[in-house]
GUPA-496767 format. One record per residue (C-alpha): residue number from 1; residue in three letters; x, y, z. Coordinates in nm, 4 decimals. Layout:
N
i / aa / east / north / up
NUM / ALA / X / Y / Z
...
This chain:
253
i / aa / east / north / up
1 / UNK / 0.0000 / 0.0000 / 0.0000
2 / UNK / 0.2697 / 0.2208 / 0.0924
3 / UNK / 0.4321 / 0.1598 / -0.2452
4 / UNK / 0.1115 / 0.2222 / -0.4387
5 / UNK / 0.0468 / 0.5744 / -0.2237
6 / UNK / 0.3924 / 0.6391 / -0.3352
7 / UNK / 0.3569 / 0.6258 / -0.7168
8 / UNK / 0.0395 / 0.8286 / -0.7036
9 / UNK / 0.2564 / 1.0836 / -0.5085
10 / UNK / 0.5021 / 1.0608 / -0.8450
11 / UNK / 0.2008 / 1.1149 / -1.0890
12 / UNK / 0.0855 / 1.4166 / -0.9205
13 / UNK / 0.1844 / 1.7735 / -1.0227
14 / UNK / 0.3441 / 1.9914 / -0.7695
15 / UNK / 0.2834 / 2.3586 / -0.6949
16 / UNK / 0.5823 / 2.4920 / -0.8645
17 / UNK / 0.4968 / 2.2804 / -1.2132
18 / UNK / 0.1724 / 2.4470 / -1.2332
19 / UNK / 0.2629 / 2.7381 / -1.1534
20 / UNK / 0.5398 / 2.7027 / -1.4381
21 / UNK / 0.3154 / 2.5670 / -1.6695
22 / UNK / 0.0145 / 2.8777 / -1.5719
23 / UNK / 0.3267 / 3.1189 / -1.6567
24 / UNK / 0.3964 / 2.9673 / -1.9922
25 / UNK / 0.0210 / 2.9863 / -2.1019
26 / UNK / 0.0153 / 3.3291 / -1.9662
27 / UNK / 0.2882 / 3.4351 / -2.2162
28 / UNK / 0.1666 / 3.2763 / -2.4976
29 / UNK / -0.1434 / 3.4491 / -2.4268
30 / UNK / 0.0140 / 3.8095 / -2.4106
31 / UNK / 0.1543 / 3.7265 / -2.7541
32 / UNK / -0.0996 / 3.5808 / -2.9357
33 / UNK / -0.3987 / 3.8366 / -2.8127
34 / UNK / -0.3046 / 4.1458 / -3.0305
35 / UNK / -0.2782 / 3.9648 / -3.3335
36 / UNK / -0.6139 / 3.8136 / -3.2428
37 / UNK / -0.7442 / 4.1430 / -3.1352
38 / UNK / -0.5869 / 4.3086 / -3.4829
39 / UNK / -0.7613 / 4.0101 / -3.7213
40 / UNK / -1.1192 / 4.0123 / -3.5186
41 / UNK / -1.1139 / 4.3816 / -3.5849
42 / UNK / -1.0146 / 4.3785 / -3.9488
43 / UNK / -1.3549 / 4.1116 / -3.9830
44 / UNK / -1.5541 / 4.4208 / -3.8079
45 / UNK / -1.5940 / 4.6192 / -4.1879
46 / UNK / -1.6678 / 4.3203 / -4.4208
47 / UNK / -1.8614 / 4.1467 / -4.1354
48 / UNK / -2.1038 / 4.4678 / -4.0897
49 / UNK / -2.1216 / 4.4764 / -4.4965
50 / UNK / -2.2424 / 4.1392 / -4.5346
51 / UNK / -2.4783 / 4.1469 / -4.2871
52 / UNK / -2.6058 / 4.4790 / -4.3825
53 / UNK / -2.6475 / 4.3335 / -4.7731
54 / UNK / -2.8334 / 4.0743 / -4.5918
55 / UNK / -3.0774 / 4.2796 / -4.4099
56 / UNK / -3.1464 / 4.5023 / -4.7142
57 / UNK / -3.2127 / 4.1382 / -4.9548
58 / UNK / -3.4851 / 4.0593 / -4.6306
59 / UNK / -3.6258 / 4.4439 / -4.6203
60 / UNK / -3.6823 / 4.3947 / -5.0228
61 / UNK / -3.8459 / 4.0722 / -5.0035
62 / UNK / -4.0766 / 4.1579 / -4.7346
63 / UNK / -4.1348 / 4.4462 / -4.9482
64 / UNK / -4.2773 / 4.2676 / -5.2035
65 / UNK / -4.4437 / 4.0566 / -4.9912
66 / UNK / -4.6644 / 4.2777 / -4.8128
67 / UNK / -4.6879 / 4.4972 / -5.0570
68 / UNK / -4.6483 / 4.8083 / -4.8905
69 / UNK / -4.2992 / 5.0363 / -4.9491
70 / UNK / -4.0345 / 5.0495 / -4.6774
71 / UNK / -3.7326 / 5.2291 / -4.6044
72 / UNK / -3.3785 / 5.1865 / -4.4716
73 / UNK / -3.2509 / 5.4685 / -4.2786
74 / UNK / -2.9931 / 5.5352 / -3.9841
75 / UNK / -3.0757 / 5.7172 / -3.6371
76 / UNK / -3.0250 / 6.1602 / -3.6982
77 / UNK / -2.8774 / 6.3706 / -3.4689
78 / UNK / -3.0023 / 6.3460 / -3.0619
79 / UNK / -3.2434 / 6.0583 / -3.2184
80 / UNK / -3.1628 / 5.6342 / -3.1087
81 / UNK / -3.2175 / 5.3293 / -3.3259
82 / UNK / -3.4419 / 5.0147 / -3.2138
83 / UNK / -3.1584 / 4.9463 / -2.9995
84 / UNK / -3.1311 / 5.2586 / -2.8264
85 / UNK / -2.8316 / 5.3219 / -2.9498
86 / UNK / -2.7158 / 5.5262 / -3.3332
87 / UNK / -2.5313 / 5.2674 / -3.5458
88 / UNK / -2.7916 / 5.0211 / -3.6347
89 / UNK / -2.9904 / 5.0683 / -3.9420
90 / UNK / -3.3893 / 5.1343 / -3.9044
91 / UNK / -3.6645 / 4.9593 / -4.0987
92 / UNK / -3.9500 / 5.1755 / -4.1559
93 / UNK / -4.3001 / 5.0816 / -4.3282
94 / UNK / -4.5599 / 5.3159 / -4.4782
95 / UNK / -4.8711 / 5.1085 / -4.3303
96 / UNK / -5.1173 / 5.3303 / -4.4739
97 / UNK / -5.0360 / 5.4969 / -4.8157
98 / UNK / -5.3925 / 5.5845 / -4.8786
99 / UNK / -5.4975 / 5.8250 / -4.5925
100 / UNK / -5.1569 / 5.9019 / -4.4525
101 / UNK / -4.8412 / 5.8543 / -4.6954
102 / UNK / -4.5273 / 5.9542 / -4.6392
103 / UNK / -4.5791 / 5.8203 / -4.2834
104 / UNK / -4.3557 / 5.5731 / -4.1641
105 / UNK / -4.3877 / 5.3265 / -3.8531
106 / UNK / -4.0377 / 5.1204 / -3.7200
107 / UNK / -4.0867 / 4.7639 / -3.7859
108 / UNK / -4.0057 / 4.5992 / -3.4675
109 / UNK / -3.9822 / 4.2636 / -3.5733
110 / UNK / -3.6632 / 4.0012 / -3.4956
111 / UNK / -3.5100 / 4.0123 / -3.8686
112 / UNK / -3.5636 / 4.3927 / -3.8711
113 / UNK / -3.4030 / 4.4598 / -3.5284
114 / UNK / -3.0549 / 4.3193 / -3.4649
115 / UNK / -2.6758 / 4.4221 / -3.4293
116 / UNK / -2.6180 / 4.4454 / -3.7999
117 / UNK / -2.3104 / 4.6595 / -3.7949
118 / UNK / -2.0509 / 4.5385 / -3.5276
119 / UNK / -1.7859 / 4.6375 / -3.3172
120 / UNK / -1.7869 / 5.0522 / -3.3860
121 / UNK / -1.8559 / 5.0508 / -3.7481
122 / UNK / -2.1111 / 5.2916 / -3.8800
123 / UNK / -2.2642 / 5.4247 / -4.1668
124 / UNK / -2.0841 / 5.7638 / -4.3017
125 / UNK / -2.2801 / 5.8228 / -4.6206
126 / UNK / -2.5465 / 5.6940 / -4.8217
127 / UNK / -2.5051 / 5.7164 / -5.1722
128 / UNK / -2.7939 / 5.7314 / -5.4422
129 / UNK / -2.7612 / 5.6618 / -5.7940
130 / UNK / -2.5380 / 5.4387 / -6.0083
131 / UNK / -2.2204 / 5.4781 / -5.8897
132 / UNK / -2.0138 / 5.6801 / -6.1516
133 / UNK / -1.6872 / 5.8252 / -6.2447
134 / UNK / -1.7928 / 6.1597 / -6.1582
135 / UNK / -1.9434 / 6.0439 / -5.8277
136 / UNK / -1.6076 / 5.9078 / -5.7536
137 / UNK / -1.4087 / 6.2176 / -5.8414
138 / UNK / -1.6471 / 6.4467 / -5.6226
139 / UNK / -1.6293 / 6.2272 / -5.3604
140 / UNK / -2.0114 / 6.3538 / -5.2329
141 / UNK / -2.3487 / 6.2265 / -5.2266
142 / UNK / -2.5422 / 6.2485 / -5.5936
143 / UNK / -2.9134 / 6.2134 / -5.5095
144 / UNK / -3.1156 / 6.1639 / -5.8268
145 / UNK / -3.3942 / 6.3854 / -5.9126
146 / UNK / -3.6460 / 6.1274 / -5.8596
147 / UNK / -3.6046 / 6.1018 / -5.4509
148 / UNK / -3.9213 / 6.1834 / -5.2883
149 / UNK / -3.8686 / 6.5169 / -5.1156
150 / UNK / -3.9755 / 6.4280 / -4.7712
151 / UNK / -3.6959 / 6.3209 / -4.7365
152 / UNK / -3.5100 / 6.6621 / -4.7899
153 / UNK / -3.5711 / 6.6133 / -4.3664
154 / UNK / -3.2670 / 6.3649 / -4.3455
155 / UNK / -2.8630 / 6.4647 / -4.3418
156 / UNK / -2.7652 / 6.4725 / -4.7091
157 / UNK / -2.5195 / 6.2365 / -4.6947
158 / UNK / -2.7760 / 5.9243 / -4.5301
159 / UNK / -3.1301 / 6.0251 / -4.7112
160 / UNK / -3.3364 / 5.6474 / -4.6528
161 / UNK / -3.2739 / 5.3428 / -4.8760
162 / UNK / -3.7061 / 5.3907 / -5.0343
163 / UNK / -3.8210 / 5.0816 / -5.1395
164 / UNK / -4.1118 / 5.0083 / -5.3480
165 / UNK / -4.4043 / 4.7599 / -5.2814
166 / UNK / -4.2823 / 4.5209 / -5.5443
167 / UNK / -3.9647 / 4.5275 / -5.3725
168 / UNK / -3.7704 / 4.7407 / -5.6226
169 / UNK / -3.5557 / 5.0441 / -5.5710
170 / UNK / -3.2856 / 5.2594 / -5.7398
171 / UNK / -2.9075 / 5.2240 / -5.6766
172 / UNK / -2.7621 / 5.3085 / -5.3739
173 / UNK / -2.3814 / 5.2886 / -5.1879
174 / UNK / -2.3647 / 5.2544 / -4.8095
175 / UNK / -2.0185 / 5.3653 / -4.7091
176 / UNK / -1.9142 / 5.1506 / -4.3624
177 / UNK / -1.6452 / 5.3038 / -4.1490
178 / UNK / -1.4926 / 5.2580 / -3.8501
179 / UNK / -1.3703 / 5.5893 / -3.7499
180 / UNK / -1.4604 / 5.7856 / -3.4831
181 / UNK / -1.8277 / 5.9322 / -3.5349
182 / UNK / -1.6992 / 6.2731 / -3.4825
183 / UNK / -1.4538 / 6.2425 / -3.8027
184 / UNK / -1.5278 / 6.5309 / -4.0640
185 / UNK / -1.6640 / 6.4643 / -4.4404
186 / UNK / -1.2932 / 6.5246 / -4.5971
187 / UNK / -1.1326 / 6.3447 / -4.3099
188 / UNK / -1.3259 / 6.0387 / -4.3958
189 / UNK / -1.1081 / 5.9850 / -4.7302
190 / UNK / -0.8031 / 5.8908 / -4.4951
191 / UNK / -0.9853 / 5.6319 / -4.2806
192 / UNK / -1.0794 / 5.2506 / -4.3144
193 / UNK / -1.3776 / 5.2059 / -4.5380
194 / UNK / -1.6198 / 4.9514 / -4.7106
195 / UNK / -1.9108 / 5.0172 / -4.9515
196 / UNK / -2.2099 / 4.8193 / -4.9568
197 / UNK / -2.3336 / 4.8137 / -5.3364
198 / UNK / -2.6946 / 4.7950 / -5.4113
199 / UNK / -2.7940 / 4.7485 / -5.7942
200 / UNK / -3.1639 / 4.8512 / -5.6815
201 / UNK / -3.3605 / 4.7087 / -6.0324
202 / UNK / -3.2190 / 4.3181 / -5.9838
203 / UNK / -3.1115 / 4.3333 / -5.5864
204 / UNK / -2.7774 / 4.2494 / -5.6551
205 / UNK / -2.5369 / 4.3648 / -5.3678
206 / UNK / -2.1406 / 4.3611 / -5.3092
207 / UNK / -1.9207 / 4.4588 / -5.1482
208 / UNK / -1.6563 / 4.6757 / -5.2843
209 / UNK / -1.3540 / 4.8792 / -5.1376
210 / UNK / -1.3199 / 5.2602 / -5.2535
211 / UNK / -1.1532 / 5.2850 / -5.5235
212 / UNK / -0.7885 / 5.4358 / -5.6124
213 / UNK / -0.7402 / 5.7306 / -5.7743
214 / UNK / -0.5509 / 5.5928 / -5.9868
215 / UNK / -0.8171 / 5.3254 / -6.0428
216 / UNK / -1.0277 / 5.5998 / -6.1293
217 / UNK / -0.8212 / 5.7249 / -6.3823
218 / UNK / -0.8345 / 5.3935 / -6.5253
219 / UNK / -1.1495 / 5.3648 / -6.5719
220 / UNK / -1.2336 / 5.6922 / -6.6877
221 / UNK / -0.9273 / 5.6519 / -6.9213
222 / UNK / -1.1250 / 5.3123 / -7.0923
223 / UNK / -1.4490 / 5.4490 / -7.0967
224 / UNK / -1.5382 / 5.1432 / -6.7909
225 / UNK / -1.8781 / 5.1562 / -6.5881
226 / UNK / -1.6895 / 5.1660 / -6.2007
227 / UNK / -1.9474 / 4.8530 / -6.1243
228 / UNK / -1.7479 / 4.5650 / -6.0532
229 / UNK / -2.0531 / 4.3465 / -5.9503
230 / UNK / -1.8757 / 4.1045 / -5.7302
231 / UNK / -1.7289 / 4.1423 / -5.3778
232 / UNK / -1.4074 / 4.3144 / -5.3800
233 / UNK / -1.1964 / 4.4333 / -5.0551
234 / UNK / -0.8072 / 4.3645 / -5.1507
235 / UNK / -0.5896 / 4.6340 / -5.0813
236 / UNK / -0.3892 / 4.5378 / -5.4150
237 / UNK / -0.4426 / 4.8239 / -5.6753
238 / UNK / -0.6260 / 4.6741 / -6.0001
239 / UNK / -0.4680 / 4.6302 / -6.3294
240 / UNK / -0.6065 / 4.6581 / -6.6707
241 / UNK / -0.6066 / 4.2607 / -6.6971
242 / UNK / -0.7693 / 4.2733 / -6.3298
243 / UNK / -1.0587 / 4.4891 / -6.4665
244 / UNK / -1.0542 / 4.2466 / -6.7497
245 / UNK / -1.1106 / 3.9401 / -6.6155
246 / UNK / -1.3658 / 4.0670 / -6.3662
247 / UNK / -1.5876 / 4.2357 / -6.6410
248 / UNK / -1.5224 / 3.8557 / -6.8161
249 / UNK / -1.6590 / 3.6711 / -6.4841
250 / UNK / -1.9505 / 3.8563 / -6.4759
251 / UNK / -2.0459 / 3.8169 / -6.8894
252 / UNK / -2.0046 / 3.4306 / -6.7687
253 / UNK / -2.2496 / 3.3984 / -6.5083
């Protein structure tokens, strides 16, 4: 017995090897945390833009299921979302077209109301209209004529996503952004950013990172529509064969 009581003795772990062994973990920890802290962030952007193409696929569909138009919109100044916070977007219905349109009541449902944008990510701008070269170059909002002019209520650069009771709506870029909420209109240019891509007439979404300036030039240079129609967030600046075979996936699908 007193043999036996001595092996388990042996098997056990002392103080000192834990302790080692805590220590060890402890380092590995320290140096393994920021670069999981730096890649969970960098997921933050694309993570918000996916899920944000996703809500605005559902918002269309139940559209066109219901029948009635809707709207996509983000909190305004001293104003909180369905969360009770400002990030989130805000699904809106017009219930009663007839006897009181233009009048909008937040859906409160579970797809509508959710953490779609992550982490500190926000919406800067929303952009309506095909995206174009001169769009680019300005670097502001281009509202088409057509927008309904309630909503000349809203900041210029995030007028409402409107769509229509068959589910339809025009084209429209949500920029996604990280920076700090207080960051200027110009400053924005300098700071981490993802566009959601809405083709409104087919639904289509992508998204896309802003584009170079020299990219620009490139496309203006070949007379090239700046719709790449596919998901595109590299940092590496396209070529003319890039643009090439990208215009060539898309003829193929």
């Amino acid at each position: 017995m007193s043999c036996a009581y001595r092996n388990h003795r042996r098997s056990a772990f002392t103080l000192l090897e834990m302790s080692l062994v805590l220590g060890i973990l402890l380092v590995v920890a320290a140096m393994v945390m920021p670069s999981f802290m730096d890649e969970y962030q960098r997921t933050l952007l694309p993570g918000s833009g996916r899920q944000l193409r996703s809500l605005i696929t559902m918002t269309r569909a139940q559209a066109a299921l219901d029948g009635k138009r809707y709207r996509i919109r983000f909190a305004e100044e001293d104003e909180e979302d369905a969360l009770g916070g400002w990030q989130q977007p805000m699904i809106e219905r017009e219930d009663d077209p007839i006897d009181n349109p233009g009048e909008y009541v937040l859906v409160t449902s579970p797809w509508a109301v959710g953490r779609t944008l992550l982490g500190n990510v926000w919406c800067a701008e929303i952009r309506h209209g095909r995206p174009t070269i001169e769009m680019l170059q300005d670097k502001r909002s281009q509202i088409e004529d057509t927008v309904d002019k309630a909503l000349e209520e809203f900041e210029p650069q995030r007028r409402p996503l409107m769509i229509d009771p068959d589910g339809s709506s025009g084209w429209a870029t949500f920029v996604l952004t990280d920076a700090d909420r207080g960051t200027s209109y110009e400053q924005l240019a300098s700071e981490p950013r993802i566009e959601v891509i809405l083709e409104g007439p087919t639904g289509q979404a992508w998204l896309q990172r802003p584009l170079y300036d020299e990219e620009i030039d490139l496309f203006e240079e070949k007379n090239w529509p700046v719709v790449l129609r596919q998901d595109f967030l590299t940092t590496r600046m396209l070529t003319e064969n890039d643009v090439l075979e990208l215009r060539e996936a898309n003829y193929k699908r």
